[in-house]
Backbone bond lengths (Angstrom), bond angles and torsions (degrees), N, CA, C in turn:
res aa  C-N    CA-C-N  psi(-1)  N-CA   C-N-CA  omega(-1)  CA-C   N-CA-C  phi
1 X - - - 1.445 - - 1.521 111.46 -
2 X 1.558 120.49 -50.94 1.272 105.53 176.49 1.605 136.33 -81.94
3 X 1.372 108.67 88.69 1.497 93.12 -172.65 1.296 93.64 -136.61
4 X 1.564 115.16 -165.93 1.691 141.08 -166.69 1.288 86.60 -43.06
5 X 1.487 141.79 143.16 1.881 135.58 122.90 1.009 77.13 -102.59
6 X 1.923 79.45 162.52 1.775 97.89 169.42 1.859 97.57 -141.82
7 X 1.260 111.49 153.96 1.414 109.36 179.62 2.082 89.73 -134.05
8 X 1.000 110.79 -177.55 1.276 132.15 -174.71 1.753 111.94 -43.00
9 X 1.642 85.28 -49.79 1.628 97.39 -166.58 1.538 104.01 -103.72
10 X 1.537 99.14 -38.66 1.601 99.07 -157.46 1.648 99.80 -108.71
11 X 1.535 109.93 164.42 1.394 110.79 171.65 1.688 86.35 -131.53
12 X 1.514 107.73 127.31 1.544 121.23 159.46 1.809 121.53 -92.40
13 X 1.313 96.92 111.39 1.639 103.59 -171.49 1.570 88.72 -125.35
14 X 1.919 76.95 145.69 1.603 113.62 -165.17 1.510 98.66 -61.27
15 X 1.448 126.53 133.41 1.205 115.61 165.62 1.615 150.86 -55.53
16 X 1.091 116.72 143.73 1.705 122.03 -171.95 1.030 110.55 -117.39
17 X 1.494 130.89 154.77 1.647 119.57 164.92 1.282 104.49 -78.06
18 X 1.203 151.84 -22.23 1.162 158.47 -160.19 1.985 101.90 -76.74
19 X 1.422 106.31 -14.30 1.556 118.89 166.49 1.375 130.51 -92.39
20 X 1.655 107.72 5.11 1.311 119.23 -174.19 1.538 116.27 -81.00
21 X 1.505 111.28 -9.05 1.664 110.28 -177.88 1.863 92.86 -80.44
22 X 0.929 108.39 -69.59 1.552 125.31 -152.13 1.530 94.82 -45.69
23 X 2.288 115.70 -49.09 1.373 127.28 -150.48 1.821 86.20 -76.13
24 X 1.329 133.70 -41.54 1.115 138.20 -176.91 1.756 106.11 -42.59
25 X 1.043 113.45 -66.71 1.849 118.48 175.41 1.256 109.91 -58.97
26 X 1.758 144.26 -30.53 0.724 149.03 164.54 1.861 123.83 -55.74
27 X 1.393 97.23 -40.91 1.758 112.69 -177.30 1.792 98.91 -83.07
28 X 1.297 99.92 -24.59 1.590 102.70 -141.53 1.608 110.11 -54.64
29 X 1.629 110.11 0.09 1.661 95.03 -179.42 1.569 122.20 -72.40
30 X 0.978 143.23 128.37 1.362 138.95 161.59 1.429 115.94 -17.87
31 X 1.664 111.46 -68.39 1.508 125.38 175.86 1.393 117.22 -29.03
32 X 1.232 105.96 -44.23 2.019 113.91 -172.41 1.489 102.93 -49.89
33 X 1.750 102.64 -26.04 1.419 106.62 -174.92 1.575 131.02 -97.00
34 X 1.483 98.81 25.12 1.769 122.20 -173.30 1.458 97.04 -69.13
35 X 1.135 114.69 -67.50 1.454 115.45 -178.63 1.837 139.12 -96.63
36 X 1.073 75.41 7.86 1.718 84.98 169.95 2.208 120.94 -131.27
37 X 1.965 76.24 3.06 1.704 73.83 173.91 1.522 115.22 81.56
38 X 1.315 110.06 -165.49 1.545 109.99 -154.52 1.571 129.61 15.91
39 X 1.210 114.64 -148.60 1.773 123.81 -162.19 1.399 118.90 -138.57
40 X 0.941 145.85 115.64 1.447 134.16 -163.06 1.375 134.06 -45.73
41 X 0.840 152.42 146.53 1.637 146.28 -176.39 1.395 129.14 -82.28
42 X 0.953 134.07 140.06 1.347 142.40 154.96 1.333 125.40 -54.87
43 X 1.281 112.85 138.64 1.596 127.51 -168.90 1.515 78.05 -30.61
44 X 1.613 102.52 -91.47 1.651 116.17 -179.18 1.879 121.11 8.52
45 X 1.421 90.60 -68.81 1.659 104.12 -165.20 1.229 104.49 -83.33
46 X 1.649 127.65 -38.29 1.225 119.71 150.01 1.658 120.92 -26.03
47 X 0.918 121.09 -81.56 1.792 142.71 173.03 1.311 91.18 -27.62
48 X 1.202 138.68 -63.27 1.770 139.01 -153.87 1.609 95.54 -70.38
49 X 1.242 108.54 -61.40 1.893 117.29 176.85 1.183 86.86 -51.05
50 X 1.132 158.92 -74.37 1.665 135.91 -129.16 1.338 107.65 -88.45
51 X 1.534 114.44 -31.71 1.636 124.57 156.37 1.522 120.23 -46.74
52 X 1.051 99.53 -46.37 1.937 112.74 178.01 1.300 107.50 -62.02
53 X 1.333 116.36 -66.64 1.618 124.48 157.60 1.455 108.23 -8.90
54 X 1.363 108.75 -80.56 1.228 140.71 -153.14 1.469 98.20 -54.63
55 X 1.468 119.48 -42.03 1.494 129.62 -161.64 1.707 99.39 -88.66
56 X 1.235 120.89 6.29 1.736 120.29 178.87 1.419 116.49 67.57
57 X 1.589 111.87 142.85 1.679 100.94 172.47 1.072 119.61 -48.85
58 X 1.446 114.84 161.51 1.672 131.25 -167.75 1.883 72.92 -85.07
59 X 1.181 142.84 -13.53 1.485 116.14 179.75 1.350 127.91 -141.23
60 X 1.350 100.36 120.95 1.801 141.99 -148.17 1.636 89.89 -32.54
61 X 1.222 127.95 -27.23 1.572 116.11 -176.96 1.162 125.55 -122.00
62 X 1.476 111.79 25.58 1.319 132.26 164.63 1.867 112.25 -110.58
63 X 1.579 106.10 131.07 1.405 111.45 175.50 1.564 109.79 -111.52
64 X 1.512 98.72 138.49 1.886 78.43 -175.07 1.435 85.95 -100.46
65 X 1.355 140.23 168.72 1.257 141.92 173.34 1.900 92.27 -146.59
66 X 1.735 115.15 119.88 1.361 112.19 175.74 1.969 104.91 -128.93
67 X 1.101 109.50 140.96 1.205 104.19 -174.05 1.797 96.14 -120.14
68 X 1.738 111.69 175.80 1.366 95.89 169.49 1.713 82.54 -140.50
69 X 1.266 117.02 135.08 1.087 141.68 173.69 2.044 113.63 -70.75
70 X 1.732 89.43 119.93 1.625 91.11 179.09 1.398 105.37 -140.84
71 X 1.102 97.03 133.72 1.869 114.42 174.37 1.380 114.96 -68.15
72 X 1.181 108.01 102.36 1.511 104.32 -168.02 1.829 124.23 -51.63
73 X 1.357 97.47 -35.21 1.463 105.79 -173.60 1.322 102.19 -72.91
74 X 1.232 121.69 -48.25 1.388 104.13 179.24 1.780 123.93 -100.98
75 X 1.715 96.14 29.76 1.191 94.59 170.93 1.352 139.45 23.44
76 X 1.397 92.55 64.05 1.741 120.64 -166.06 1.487 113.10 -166.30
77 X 1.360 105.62 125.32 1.463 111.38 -172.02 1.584 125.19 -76.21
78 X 1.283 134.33 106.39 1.470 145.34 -157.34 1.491 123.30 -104.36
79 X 1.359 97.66 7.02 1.882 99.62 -174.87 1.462 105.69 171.57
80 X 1.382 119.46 -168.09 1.213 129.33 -165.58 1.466 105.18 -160.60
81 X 1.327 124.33 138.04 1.632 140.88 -176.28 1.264 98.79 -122.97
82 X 1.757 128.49 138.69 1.090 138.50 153.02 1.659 131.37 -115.21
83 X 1.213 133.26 153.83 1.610 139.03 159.17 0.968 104.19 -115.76
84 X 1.467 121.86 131.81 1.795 130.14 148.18 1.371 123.01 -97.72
85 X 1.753 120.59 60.10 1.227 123.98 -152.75 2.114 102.77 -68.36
86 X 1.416 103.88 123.35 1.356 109.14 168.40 1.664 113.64 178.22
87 X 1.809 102.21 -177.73 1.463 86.16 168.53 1.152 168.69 -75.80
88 X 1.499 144.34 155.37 1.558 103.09 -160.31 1.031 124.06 -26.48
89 X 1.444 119.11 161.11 1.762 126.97 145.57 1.190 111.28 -69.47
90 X 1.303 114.60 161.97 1.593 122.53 -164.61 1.394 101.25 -99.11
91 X 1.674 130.67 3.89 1.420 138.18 139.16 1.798 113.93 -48.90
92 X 0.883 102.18 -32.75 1.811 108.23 -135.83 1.882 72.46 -103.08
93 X 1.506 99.09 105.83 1.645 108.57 173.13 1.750 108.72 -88.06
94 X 1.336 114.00 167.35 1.573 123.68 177.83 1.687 105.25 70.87
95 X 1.401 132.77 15.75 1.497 118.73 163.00 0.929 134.96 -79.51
96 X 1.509 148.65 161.27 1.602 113.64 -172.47 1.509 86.13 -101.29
97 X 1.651 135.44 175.65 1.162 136.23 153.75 1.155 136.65 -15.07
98 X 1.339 122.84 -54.36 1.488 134.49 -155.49 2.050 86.10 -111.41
99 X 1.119 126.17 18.26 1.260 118.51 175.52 1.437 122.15 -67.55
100 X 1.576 138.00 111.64 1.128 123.13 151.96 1.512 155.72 -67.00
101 X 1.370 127.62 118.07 1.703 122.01 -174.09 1.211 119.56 -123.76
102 X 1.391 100.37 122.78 1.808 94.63 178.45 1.587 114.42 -86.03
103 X 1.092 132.49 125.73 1.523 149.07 173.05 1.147 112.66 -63.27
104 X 1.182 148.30 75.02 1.790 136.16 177.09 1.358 119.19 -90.12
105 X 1.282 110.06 150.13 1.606 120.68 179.41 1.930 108.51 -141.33
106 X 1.370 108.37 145.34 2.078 92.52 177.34 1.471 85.17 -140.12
107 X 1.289 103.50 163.16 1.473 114.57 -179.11 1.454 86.96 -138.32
108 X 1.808 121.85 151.37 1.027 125.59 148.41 1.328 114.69 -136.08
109 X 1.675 126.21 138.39 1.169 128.78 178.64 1.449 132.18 -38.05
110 X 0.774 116.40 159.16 2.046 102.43 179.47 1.245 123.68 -70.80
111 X 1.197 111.49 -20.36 1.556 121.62 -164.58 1.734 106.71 -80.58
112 X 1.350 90.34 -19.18 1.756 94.09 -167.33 1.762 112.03 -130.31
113 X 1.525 99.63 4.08 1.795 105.08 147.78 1.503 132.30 -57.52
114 X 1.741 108.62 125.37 1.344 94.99 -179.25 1.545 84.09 141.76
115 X 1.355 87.92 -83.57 1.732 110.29 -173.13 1.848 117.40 -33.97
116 X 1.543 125.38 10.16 1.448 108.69 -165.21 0.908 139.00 82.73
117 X 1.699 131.47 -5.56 1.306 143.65 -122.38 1.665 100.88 -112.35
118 X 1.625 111.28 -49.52 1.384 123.45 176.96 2.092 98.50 -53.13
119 X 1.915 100.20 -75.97 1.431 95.63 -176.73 1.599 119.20 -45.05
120 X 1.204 131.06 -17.15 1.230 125.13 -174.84 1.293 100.60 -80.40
121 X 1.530 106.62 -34.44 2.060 98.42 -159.29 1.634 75.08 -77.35
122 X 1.576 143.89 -83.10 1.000 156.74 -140.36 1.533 83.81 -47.03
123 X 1.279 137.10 -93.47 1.662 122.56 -174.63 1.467 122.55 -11.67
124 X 1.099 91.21 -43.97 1.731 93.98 177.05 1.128 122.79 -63.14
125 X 1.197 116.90 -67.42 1.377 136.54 160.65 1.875 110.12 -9.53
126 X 1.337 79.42 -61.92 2.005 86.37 -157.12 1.620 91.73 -74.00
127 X 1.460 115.15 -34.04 1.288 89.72 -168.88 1.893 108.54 -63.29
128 X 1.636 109.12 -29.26 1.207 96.02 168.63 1.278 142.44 -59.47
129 X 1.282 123.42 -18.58 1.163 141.32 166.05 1.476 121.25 -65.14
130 X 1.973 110.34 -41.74 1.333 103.90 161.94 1.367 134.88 -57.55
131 X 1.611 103.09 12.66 1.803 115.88 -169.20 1.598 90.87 -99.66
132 X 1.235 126.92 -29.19 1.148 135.11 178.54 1.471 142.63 -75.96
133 X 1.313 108.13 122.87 2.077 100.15 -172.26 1.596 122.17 -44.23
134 X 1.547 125.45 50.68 1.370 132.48 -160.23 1.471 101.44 -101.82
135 X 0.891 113.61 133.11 1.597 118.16 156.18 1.637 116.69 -78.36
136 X 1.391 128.58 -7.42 1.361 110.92 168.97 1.638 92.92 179.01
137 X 1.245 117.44 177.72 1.838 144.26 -154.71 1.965 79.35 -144.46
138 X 1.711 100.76 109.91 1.277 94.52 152.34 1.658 101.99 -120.07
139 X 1.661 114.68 -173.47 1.110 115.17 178.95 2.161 93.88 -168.37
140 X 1.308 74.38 140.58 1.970 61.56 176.13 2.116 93.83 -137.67
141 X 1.433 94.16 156.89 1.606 107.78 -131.36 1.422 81.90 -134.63
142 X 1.670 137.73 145.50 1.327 134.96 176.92 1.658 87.54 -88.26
143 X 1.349 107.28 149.09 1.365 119.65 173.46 1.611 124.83 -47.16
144 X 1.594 108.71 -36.14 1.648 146.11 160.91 1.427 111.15 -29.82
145 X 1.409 92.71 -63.46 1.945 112.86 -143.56 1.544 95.79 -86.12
146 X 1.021 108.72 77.83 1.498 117.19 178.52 1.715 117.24 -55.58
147 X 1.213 93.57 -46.23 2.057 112.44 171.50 1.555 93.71 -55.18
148 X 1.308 130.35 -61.67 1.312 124.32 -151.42 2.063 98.80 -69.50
149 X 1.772 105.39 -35.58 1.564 102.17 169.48 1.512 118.65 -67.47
150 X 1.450 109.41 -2.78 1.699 109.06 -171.13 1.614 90.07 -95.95
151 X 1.485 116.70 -38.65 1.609 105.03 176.56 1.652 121.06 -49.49
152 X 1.560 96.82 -42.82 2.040 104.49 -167.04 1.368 78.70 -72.13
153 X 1.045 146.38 -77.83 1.643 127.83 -161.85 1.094 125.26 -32.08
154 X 1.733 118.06 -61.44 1.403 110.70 174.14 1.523 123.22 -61.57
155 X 1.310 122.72 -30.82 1.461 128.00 135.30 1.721 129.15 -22.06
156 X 0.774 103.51 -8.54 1.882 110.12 -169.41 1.410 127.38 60.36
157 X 1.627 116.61 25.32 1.203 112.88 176.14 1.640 96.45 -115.75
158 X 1.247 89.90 178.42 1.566 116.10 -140.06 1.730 100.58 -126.06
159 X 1.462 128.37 123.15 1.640 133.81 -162.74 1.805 81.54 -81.87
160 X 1.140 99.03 161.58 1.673 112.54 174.31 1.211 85.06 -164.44
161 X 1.774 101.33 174.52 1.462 126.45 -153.06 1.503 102.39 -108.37
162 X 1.183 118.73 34.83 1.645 127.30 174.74 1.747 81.00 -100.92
163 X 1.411 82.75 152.59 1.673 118.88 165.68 1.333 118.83 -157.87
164 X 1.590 108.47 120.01 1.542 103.57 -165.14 2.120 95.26 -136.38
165 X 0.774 120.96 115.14 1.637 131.08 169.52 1.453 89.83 88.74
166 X 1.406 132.45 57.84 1.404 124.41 -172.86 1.397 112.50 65.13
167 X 1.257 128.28 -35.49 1.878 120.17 -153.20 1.900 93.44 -96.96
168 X 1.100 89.13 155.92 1.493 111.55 174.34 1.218 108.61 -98.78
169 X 1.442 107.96 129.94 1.411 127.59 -169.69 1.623 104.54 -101.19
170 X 1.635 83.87 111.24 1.695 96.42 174.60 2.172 106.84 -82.91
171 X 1.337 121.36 157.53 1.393 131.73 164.42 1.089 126.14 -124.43
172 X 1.254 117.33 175.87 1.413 122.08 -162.86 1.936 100.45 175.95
173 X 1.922 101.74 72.65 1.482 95.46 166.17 1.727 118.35 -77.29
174 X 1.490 77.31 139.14 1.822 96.76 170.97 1.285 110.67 -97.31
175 X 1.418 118.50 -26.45 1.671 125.15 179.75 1.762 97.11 -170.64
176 X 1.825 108.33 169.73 1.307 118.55 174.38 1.903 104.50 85.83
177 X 1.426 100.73 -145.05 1.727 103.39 -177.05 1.671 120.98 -60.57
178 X 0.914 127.01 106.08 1.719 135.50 170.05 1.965 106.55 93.32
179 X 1.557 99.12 41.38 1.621 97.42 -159.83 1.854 94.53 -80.99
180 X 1.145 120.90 143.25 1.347 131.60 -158.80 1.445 136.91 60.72
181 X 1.498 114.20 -7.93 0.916 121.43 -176.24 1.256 121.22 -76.98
């Protein structure tokens, strides 16, 4: 699952610590952190997270999959795409046991919001995931961040009336409860 995508503009590559200087200046605005909380990281703490990443969940049926988003033309990295491939959450009612869901989240730097850049990486993403034995694409969205609900849309998931840590949980079945709908 985790390897090269490529879309028109952008190429999403699997993360390295060796990306923590460049991704550090890239995250580094405060603002990124309006709606999801905390403070940005340091080269440093960056590097340790992408190591952790790197080292797989501490649990056997969880996949972390992290990409870092780069603009090809200007060959410079502008954001970050994630998967939390595993089983439902124990929010997420009607799954059977053995159900799979990938969790996604994208961040894009400030400098290069606006431009399409998140929905493009996020399109990608899911379509990669539709390559995958998943029962569904969730994503949960602060009620606020209207841009970040315009990304899960152009993404192909779908707002529903779950709310779990404050954020609204956007979907996107691939198979199982509401599959095509």
């Amino acid at each position: 699952m985790l390897r090269e995508l490529r879309t028109p503009r952008l190429r999403l590559l699997p993360v390295k610590p060796a990306y923590a200087a460049e991704m550090a200046r890239v995250l580094g605005d405060p603002a990124l952190h309006t709606f999801i909380g905390g403070a940005p990281e340091s080269e440093q703490e960056l590097r340790a997270r992408y190591e952790r990443w790197l080292a797989g969940s501490p649990d056997p049926q969880v996949t972390w999959c992290n990409w870092v988003v780069e603009l090809v033309a200007q060959r410079r990295f502008v954001g970050a795409v994630q998967a939390t491939v595993g089983p439902a959450p124990a929010h997420l009612q009607g799954y059977a046991d053995d159900s799979r869901i990938a969790e996604i989240a994208w961040t894009v730097g400030t400098p290069w919001q606006g431009r399409g850049i998140a929905r493009e990486a996020a399109c990608a993403l899911v379509v990669a995931l539709a390559q995958e034995p998943l029962d569904a694409v969730i994503a949960h969205v602060h009620p606020d961040h209207h841009a970040s609900a315009s990304v899960a849309a152009a993404a192909g998931l779908t707002v529903t009336d779950v709310v779990h840590d404050g954020e609204v949980m956007w979907r996107l079945e691939l198979s199982g409860p509401g599959a095509g709908a």
